[in-house]
C-alpha positions in Angstrom: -48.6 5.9 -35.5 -47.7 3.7 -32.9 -49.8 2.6 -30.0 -47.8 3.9 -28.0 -48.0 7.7 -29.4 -51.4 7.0 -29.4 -51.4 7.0 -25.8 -49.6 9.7 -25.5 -51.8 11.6 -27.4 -55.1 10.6 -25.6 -53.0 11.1 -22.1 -52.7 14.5 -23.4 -56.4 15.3 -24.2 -57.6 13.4 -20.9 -55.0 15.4 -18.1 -56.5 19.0 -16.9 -54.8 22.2 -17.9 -52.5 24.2 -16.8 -49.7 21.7 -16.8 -45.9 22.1 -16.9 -43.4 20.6 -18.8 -41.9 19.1 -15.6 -44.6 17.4 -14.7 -45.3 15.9 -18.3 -41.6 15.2 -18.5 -41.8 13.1 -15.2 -45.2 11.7 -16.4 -44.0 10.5 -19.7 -40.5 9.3 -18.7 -40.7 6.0 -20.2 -42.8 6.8 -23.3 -40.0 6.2 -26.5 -39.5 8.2 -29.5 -37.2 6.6 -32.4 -35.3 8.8 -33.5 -33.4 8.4 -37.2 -30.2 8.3 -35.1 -31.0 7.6 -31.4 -33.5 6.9 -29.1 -34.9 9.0 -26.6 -38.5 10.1 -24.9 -41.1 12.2 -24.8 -40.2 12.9 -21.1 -36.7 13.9 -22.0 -38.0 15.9 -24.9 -40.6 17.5 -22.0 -37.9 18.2 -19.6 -35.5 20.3 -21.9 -38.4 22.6 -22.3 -40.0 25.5 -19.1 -42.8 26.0 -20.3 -46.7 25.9 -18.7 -49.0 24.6 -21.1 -52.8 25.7 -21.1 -54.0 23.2 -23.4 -53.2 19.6 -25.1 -52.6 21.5 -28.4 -50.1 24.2 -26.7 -48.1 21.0 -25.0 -48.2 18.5 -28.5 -46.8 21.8 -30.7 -44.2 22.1 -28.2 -43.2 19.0 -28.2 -43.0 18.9 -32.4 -41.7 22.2 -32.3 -38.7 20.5 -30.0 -38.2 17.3 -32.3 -38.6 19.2 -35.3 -36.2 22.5 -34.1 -39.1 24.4 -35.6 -40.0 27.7 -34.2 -44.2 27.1 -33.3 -45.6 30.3 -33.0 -47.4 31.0 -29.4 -49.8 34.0 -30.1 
């Protein structure tokens, strides 16, 4: 794991809830994500998704469930 995602990941836990995926698509604009055939980031990733997020575990499945194109069950 990069430094980076490692930010990313403690940005998560640190930010209150509820939080949209706008505003952690504008907040993580410049964070990367290598891709096997492009580049893109977490913001982009954030931004193709409308969604409100209760909780740093609701937003992180999210974004997997994005990169992934697996289907994260929201019960």
């Amino acid at each position: 794991m990069t430094d980076d995602f490692e930010e990313f990941e403690t940005g998560l836990e640190d930010r209150s809830y509820p939080v949209s995926s706008a505003e952690l698509g504008a907040e993580y604009a410049d964070q990367p994500i290598d891709l096997p055939n492009e580049t893109e980031t977490v913001g982009d990733v954030f931004d193709r998704l409308d969604q409100e997020f209760d909780s740093a575990a609701e937003a992180r499945e999210a974004l997997y469930g994005e990169l992934t194109g697996e289907d994260v069950d929201r019960a």
